[in-house]
C-alpha positions as CSV (number, residue, x, y, z in Angstrom):
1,X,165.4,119.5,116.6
2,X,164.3,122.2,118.9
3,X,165.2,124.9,116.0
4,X,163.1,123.3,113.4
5,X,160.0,124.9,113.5
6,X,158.7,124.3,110.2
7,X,155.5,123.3,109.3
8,X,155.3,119.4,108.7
9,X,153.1,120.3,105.5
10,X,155.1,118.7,102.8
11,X,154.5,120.8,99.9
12,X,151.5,122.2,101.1
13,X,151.7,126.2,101.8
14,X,150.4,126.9,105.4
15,X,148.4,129.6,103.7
16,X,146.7,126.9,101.8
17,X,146.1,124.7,105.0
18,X,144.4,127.3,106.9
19,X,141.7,128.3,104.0
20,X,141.0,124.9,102.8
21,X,141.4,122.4,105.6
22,X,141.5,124.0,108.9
23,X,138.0,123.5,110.7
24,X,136.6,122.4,107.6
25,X,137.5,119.0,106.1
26,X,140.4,115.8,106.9
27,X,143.9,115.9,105.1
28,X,146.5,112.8,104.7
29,X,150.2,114.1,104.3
30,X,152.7,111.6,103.5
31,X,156.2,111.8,105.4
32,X,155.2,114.8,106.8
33,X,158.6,114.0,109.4
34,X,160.4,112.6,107.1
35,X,163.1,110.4,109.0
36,X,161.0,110.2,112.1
37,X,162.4,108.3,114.7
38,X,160.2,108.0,118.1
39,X,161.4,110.2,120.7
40,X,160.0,108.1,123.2
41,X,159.4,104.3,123.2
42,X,156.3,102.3,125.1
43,X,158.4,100.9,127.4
44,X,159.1,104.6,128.3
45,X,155.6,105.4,128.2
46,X,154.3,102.8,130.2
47,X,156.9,104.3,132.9
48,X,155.5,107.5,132.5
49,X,152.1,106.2,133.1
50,X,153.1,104.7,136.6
51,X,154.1,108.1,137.9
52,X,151.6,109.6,140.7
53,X,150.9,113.1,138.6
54,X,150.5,111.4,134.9
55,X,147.1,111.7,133.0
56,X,147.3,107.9,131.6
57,X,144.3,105.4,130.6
58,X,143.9,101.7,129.3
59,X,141.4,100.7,127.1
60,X,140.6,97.0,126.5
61,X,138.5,96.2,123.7
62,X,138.7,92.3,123.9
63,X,140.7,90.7,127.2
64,X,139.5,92.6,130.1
65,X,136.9,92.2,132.0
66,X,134.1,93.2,129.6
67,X,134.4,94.8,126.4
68,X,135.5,98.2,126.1
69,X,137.0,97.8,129.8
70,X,139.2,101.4,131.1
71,X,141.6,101.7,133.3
72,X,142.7,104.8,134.6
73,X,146.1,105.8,136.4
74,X,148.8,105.9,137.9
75,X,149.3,102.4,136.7
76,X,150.9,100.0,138.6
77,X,153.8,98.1,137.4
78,X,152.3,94.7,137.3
79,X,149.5,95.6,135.2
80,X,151.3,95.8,131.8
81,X,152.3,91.8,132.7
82,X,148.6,91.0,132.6
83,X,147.5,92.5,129.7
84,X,146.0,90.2,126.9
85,X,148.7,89.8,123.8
86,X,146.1,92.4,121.5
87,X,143.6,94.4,121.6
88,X,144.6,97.2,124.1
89,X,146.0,100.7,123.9
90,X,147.7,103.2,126.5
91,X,147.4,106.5,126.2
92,X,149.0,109.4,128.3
93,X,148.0,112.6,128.1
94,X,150.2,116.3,128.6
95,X,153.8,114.0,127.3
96,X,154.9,117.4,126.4
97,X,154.5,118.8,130.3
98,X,156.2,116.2,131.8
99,X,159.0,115.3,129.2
100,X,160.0,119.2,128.5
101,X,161.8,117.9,125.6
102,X,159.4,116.6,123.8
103,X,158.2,120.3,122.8
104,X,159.8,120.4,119.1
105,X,156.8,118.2,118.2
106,X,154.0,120.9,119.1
107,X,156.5,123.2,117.8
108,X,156.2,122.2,114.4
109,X,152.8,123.3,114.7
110,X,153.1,127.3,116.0
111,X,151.6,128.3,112.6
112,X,148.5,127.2,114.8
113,X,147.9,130.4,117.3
114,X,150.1,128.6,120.3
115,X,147.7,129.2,123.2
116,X,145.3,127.4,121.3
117,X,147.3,124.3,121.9
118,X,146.1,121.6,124.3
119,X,148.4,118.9,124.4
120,X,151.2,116.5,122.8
121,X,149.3,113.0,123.5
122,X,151.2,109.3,122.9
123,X,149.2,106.0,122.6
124,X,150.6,102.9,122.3
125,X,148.9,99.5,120.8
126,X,149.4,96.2,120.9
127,X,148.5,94.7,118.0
128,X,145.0,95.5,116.8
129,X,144.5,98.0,119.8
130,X,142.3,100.7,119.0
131,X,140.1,102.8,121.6
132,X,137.3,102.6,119.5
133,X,135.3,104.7,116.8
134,X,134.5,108.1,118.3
135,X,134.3,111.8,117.7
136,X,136.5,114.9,119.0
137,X,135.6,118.3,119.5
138,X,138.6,119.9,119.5
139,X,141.1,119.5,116.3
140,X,143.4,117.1,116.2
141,X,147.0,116.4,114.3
142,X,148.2,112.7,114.6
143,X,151.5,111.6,113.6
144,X,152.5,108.3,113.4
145,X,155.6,107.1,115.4
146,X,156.6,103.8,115.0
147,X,154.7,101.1,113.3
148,X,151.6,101.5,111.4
149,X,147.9,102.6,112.1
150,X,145.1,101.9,109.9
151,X,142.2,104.8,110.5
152,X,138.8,104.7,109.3
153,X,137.1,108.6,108.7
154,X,133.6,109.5,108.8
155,X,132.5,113.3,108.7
156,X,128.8,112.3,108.8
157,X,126.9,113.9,111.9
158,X,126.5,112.0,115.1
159,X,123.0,111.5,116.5
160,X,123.3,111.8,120.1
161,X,122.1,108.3,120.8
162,X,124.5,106.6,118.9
163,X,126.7,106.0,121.3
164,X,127.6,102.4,123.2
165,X,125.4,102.4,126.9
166,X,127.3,100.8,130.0
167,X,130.8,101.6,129.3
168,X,133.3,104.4,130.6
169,X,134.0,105.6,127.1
170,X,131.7,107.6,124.9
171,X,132.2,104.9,121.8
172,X,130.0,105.3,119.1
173,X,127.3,102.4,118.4
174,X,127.2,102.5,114.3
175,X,130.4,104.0,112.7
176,X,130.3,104.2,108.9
177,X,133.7,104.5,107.5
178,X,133.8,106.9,104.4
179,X,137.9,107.0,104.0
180,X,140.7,104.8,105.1
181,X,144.4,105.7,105.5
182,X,147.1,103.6,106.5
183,X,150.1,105.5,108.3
184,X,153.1,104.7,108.5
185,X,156.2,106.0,110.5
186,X,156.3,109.9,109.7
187,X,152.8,110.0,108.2
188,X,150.2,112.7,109.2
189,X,146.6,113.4,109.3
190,X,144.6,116.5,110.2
191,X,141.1,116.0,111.6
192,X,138.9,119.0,112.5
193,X,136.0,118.8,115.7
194,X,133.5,116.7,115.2
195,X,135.2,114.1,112.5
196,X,134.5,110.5,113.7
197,X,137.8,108.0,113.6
198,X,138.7,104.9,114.7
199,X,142.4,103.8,114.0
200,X,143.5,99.7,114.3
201,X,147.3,99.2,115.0
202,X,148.6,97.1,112.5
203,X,150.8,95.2,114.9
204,X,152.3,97.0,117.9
205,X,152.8,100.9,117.3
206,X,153.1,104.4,118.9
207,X,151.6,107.5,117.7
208,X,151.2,111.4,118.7
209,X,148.3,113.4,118.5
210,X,148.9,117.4,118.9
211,X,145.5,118.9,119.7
212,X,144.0,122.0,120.4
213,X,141.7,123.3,122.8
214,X,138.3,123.6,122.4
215,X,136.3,125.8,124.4
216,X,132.5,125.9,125.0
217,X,130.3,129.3,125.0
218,X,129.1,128.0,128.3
219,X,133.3,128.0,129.9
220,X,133.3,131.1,127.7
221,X,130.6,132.7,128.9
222,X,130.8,131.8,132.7
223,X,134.4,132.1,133.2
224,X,133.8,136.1,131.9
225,X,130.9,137.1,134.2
226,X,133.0,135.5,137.4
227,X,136.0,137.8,136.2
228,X,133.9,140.9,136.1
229,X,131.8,140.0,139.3
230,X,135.0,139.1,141.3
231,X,135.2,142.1,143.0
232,X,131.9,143.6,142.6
233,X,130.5,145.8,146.0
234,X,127.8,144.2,148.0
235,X,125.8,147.1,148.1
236,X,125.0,146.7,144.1
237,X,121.7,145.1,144.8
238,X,118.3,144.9,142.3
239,X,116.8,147.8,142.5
240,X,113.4,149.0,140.0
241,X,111.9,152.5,140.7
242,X,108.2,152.3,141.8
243,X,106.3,155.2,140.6
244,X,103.1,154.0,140.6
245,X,100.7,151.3,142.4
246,X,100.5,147.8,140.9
247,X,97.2,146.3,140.5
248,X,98.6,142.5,141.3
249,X,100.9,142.2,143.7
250,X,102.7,139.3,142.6
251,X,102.8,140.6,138.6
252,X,106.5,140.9,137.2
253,X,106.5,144.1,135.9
254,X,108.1,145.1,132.1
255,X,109.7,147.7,134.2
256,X,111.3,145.0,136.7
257,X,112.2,142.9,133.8
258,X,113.8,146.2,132.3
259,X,115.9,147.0,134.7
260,X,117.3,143.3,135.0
261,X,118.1,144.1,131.1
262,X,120.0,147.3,132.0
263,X,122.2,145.8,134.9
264,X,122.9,142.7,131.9
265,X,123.9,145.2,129.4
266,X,126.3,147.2,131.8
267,X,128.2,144.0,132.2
268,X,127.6,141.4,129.5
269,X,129.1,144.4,127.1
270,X,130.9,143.1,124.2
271,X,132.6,146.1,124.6
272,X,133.4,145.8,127.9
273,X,136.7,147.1,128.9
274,X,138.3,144.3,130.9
275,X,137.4,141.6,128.0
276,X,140.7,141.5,126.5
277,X,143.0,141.3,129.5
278,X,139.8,138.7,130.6
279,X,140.3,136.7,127.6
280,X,144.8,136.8,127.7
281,X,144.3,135.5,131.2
282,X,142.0,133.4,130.6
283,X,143.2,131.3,127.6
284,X,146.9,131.4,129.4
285,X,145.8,129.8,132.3
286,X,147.3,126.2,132.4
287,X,144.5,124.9,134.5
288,X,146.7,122.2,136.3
289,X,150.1,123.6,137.6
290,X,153.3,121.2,136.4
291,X,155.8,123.5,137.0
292,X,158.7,122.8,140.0
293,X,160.5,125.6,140.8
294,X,164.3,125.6,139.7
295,X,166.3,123.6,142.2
296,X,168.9,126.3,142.9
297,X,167.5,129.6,142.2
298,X,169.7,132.4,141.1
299,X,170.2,136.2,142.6
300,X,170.6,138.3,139.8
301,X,169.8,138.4,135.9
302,X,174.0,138.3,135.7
303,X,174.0,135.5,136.9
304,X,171.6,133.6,135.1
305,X,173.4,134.8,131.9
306,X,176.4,133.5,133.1
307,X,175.0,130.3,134.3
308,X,173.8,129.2,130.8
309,X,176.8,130.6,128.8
310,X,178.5,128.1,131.2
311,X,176.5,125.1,131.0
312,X,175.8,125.7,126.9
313,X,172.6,124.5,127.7
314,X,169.7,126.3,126.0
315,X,166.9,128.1,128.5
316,X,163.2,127.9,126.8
317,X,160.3,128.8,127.8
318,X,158.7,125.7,129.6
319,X,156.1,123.9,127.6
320,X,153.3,123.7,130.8
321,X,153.5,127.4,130.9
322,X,151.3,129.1,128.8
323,X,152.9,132.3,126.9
324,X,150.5,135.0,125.0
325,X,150.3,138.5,124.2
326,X,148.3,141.6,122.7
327,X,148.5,145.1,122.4
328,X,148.1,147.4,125.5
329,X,146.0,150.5,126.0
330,X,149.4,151.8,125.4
331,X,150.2,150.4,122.4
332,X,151.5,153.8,120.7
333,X,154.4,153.2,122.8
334,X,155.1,150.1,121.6
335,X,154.2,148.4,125.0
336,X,152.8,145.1,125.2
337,X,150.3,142.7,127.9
338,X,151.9,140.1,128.5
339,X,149.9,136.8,129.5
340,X,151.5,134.4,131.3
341,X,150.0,131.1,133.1
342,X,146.6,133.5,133.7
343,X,149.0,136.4,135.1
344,X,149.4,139.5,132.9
345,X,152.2,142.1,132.9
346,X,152.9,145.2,131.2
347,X,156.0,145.0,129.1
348,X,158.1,146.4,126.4
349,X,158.3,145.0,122.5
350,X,161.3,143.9,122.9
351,X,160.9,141.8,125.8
352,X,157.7,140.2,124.4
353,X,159.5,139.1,121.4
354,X,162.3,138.1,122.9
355,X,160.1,135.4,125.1
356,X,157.1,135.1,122.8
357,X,158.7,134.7,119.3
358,X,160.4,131.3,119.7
359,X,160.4,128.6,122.6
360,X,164.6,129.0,123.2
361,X,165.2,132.3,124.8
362,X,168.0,134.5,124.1
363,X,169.1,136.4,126.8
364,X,171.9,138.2,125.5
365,X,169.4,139.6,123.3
366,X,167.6,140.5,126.5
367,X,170.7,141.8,128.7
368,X,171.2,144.4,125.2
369,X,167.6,145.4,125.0
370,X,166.0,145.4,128.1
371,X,165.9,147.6,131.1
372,X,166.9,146.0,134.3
373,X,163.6,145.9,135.8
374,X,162.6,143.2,133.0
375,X,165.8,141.3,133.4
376,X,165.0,140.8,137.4
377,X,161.0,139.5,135.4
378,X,163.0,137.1,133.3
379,X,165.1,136.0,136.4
380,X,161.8,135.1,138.2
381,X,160.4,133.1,135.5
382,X,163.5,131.5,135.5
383,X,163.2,130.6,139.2
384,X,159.6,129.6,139.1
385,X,160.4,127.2,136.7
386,X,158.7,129.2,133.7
387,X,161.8,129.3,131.7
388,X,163.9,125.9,131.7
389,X,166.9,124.6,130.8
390,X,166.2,122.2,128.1
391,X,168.8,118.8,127.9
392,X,167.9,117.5,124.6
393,X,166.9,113.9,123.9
394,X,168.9,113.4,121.4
């Protein structure tokens, strides 16, 4: 499945997808994976969730120990053997971190800007398990994996009160449902930021949700003026010229307020020179390292070409790493920044393609086009664990 990469849009043209649905209204697609068959089961997922580094959560609408009750992990083993027969769900985050091969699924999805993307998320429900109406800000796809899923959709505003007061989970209070679909296996639904949803499993069932990140002004905003403050000399200090006596001593002057404006503009600069390398790094940065370095690491580019001719085992680019690119000040030469995991690197065309362009990487593409000094760069993302050899579920 890892070479499939086309969108799961039935007959829908991506071209229409992105002008009339993306960030603006749901969509319903019928066997957009047609055939699916779960690549994971939730007896697999619950032994994911029991593992020390996993992002996984219980929510208990009826059963627990009050309504709406949360349990977060690592969960322990014995926990699954005292949940209530329905009205639960698991869900663990970043599946497609710590199962690598699970990336064709957010594959699927690349005509989606790729460093846009979040996570691959599973939940799995006992019958009529549901974690409640509530509302996203970040857009969402969710397949459905095995069973069915009935989801109610409102796009109605939220007020900011209406949510339920005492509980863990930001649930909301009144939920009006406007549309209902019922998904089954291979089914898909789009929902942009800020649609409400609450989905009801229809006996016990497993779905995936691919979404993307959403990122506040405010992360925007603060993340920049750290970047460009980083390194900033001490002696920069406030400074406004007095060239003539105030009446009140303790007045703010315009001309104090002015030069505050001034040292603002020098730096908060739209046209600031470091915002686009800023921005790369920034949106590449995974946040929370998953990576393990490779077990044996290898001396030369030779022989980690030989290595993987040998094994027949495909090396991709690992799906916690985080893989973007733009145009250099150089770009007349064809040369490239490359962002990688908040890192960025100078390199050539070819070699941004060659990594960038699709998940499996083809390094006899890379031994014919690339100089040495970026075959020794693709060696040490090999090592680090950036680049991965990929042993296919299926």
């Amino acid at each position: 499945m890892i070479n499939d990469t086309s969108p799961p849009l039935g007959d829908m043209s991506v071209e229409t997808f992105l002008s009339e649905y993306w960030q603006k209204k749901p969509l319903l697609i019928r066997q957009a994976f047609k055939n699916f068959n779960s690549p994971i089961t939730g007896d697999e997922l619950a032994g994911l969730a029991c593992e020390e580094e996993v992002n996984s959560r219980i929510v208990i609408e009826k059963g627990g120990e009050h309504p709406w009750q949360a349990i977060h992990g690592p969960m322990d083993k014995s926990i699954f053997a005292k949940m209530p027969e329905t009205h639960w769900t698991l869900v663990v985050n970043d599946l497609e971190k710590y199962v690598p091969e699970l990336a064709w699924m957010t594959d699927r999805f690349r005509f989606i800007p790729e460093w846009l993307l979040d996570d691959l998320m599973s939940s799995w429900a006992a019958p009529e398990g549901t974690v409640g109406p509530h509302v996203d800000l970040y857009d969402v796809f969710i397949v459905q994996g095995e069973g069915s899923r009935r989801w109610q959709i409102s796009t109605q505003p939220v007020a900011e009160d209406n949510f339920i007061p005492g509980i863990a989970l930001r649930l909301q209070k009144e939920f009006t449902c406007e549309t209902e679909w019922l998904l089954e296996e291979g089914d898909m639904m789009y929902l942009p930021a800020g649609v409400s949803h609450s989905g009801i499993s229809i006996g016990e069932s497993l779905s995936y949700s691919i979404g993307y990140r959403a990122t506040s002004h405010t992360d925007l905003v603060t993340d920049f003026i750290a970047h460009i403050t980083d390194d900033l000399s001490i002696n920069k200090t406030y400074q406004i010229p007095y060239n003539k006596l105030q009446k009140h001593s303790n007045e703010i002057s315009p001309q104090a307020i002015e030069e505050v404006r001034r040292i603002f503009k020098q730096y908060l600069d739209p046209e600031h020179p470091e915002l686009a390398r800023w921005f790369g790094n920034y949106v590449s940065d995974v946040k929370v390292d998953f990576l393990n370095e490779c077990e044996e690491p290898l001396e030369t580019f030779s022989d980690l070409l030989i290595f993987v001719q040998e094994s027949e085992t495909p090396l991709i680019r690992h799906p916690s790493s985080r893989f973007a690119f733009m145009d250099s000040d150089s770009a007349e030469s064809g040369e490239k920044t490359l962002f990688i995991d908040g890192s960025d690197y100078p390199v050539s065309k070819n070699l941004t393609y060659a990594l960038c362009d699709n998940r499996e990487v083809d390094l006899q593409k890379i031994a014919e086009d690339c100089t040495e000094q970026e075959q020794q760069f693709v060696l040490n993302l090999y090592n680090s664990g950036k680049l991965y050899q990929l042993y296919d579920l299926d």
